[in-house]
C-alpha positions, 0 to 999 in steps of 0.5 A: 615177545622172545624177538624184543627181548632179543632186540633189547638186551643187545640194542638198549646199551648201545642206544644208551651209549650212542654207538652207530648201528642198524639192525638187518639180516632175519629180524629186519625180514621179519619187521618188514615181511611176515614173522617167523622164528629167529634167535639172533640178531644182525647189527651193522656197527660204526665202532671207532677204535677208540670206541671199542673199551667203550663197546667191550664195557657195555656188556660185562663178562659176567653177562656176556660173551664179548670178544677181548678188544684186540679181536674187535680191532682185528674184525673192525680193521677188516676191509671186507667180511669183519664179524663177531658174536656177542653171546648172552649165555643165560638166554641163549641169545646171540648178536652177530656183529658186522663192522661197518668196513668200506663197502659203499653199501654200508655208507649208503644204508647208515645215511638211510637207515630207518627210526623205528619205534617198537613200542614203551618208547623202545625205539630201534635203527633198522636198515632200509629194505634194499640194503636187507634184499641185496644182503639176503641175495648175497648170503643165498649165493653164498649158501643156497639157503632158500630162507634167505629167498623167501624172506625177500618175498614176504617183504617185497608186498609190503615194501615195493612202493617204498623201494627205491628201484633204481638204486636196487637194481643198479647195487643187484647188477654190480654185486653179480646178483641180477639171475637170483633177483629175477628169478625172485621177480617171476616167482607169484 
């Protein structure tokens, strides 16, 4: 329940305001693995720069914590790695922001993110599942965090005949990825 209310205070005002997003990272595991304890969200953004007022009015100060508009110009000029937070003080919940930059990963998972629908006619943008494996082996080679391994796990039964193998071992073989993948294969 904490995870919806999460989910909807930082992905109804950008559903209202037709801003172009997917949601990824531990809560896109989670929708496609096995449930477990998480209080942020990760959302891949497309923000113009002329749609960032737009962006910043969507949640007010007295609500949130939002970057001034010139950090979100800086982050989303990034070509790589761009991030802020959006904090919502009251809850304690937090929205890591990840501008959509040159990555051809982020291109290909806008054109394949997924409509899902969590019920009350709330419905969501999620990434597909490739996208969540490759991000999760990037971040645990970054930092050895096995959460990220064993979130894979826990999707790949309920995935594996949806994935589109090819592709995904093709985007794990140019990220460097291929030893951490396979290790993953051989685990029961």
């Amino acid at each position: 329940m904490e995870a919806l209310k999460t989910l909807q205070l930082f992905i109804v005002p950008l559903e209202e305001s037709q801003i172009s997003y997917f949601i990824t990272g531990s809560t896109a595991s989670v929708f496609y693995g096995e449930p477990r304890l998480t209080l942020d969200i990760d959302v891949v953004i497309h923000l113009s720069q002329k749609e960032i007022a737009k962006f910043t009015s969507l949640f007010p100060i007295e609500n949130f914590y939002c970057p001034p508009p010139e950090v979100i110009q800086i982050e989303c000029r990034r070509r790589t790695h761009g991030h802020y937070n959006l904090i919502h003080p009251e809850s304690g919940f937090k929205a890591d922001i990840y501008p959509a930059s040159e990555d051809p990963l982020h291109h290909w998972a806008f054109k394949n993110r997924r409509r899902e629908d969590m019920g009350k006619g709330f419905k969501i943008w999620l990434a597909p599942p490739e996208y969540v494996i490759i991000r999760k082996l990037e971040y645990f080679r970054e930092g050895d965090s096995e959460k990220h391994i064993d979130d894979i796990k826990k999707m790949l039964p309920q995935v594996k005949e949806e994935l589109d193998l090819k592709f995904l071992v093709s985007e794990i073989d140019s990220r460097g990825l291929t030893a951490y993948w396979q290790k993953i294969r051989m685990l029961p």
